[in-house]
C-alpha positions as CSV (number, residue, x, y, z in Angstrom):
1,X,32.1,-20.5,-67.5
2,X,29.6,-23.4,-65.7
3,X,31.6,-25.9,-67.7
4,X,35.6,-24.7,-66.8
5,X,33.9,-24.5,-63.2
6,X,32.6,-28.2,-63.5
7,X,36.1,-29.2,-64.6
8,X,37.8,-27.5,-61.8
9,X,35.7,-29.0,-59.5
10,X,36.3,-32.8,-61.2
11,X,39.8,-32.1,-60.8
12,X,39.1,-31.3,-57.2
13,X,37.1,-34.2,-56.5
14,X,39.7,-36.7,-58.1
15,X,42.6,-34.7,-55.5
16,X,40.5,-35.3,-52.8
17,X,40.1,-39.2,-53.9
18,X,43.6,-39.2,-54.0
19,X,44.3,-37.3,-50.6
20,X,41.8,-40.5,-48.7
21,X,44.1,-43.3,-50.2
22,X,47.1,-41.6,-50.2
23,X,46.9,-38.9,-47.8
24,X,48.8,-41.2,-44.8
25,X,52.0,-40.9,-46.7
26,X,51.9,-37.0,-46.2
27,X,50.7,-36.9,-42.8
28,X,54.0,-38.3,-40.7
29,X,54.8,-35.9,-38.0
30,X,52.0,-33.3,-39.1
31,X,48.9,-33.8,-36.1
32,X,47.0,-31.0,-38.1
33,X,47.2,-32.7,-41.6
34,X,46.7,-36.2,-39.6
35,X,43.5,-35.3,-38.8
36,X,42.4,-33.8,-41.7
37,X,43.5,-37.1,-43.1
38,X,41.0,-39.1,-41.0
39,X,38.5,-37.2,-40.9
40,X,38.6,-37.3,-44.8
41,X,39.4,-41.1,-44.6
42,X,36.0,-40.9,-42.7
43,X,34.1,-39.5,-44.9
44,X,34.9,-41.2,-48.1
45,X,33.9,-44.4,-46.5
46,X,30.6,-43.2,-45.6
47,X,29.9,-41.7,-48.7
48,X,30.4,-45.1,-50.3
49,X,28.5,-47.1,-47.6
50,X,25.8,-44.9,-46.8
51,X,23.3,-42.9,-49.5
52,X,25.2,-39.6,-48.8
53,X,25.6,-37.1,-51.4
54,X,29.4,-35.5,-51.7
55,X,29.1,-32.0,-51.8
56,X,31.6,-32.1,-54.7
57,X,29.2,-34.5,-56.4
58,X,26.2,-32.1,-55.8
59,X,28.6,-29.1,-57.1
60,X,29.9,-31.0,-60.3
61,X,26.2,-31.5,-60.9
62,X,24.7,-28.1,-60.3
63,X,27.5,-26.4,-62.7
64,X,27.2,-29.3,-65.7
65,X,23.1,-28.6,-65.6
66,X,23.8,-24.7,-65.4
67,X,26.5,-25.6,-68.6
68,X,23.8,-27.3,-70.6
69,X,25.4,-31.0,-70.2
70,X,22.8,-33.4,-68.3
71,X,24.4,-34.1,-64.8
72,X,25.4,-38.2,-64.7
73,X,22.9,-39.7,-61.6
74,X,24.7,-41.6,-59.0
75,X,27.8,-41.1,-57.0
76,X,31.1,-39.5,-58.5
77,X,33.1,-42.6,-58.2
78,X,30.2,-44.7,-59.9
79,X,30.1,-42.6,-62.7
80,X,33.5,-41.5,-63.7
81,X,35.9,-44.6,-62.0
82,X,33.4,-46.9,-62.5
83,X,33.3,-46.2,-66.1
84,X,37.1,-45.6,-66.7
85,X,38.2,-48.1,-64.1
86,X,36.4,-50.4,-62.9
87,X,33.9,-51.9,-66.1
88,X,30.8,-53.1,-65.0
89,X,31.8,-54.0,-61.2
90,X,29.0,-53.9,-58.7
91,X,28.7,-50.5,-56.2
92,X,29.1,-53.5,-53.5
93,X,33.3,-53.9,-54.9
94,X,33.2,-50.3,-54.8
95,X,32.4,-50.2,-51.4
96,X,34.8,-53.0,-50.4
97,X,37.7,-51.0,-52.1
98,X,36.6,-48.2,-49.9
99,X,36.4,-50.6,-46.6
100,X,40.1,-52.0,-47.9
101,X,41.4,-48.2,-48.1
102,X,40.1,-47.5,-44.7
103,X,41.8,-50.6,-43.1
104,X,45.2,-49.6,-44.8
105,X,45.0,-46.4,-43.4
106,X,44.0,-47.6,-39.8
107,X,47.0,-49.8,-40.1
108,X,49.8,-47.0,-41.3
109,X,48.1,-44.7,-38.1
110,X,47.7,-47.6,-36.0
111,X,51.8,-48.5,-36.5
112,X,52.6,-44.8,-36.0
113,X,50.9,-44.6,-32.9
114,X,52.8,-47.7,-31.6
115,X,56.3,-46.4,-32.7
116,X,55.6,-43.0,-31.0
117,X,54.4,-45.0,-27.7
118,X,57.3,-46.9,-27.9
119,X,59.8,-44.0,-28.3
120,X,58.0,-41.8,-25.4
121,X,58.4,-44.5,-23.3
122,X,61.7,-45.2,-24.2
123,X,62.4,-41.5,-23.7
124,X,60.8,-41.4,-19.9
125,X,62.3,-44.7,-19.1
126,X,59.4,-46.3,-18.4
């Protein structure tokens, strides 16, 4: 049971991943799921900057001990993408990747924010 739980939550944890890259391309006209968005955007960069543990990491951990498989040390992306992924690359290009994610994002939200300005102002005739 600890081990379908630990899956579940690896399964989780690589959705969420997914949802801070990729989450800008759902969030168009949606203020709710926009700020969901950055706040997870947020967080995902400071996990990778700063020595924060992800919950899901201290989860995944706390169910693969309580399943009899020893828990991997480090953070979730170092030990699974690093390992599938990214081969022997420095937590430093991990962290980059994170920084380049972030930027991307700022730029799709900063865009959108322009456009709307535009068409309110367009709209008031200012």
């Amino acid at each position: 049971m600890y081990f379908g739980c630990a899956i579940i939550i690896l399964i989780l944890h690589l959705g969420f991943i997914a949802w801070v890259i990729f989450g800008a391309a759902f969030t168009r006209s949606r203020p709710m799921l926009t700020g969901l968005h950055i706040f997870s955007l947020i967080w995902g960069v400071l996990v990778e900057i700063f020595p924060f543990s992800c919950p899901l990491t201290l989860a995944e951990n706390w169910l693969e001990l309580h399943a009899g498989v020893a828990p991997y040390q480090g953070g979730f992306l170092l030990h699974y993408l690093d390992l599938l992924v990214y081969p022997n690359l420095p937590p430093k290009l991990l962290t980059v990747a994170a920084i380049l994610v972030l930027a991307v994002n700022v730029f799709i939200y900063g865009r959108r924010w322009r456009v709307n300005q535009r068409q309110d102002s367009s709209r008031t005739g200012r």
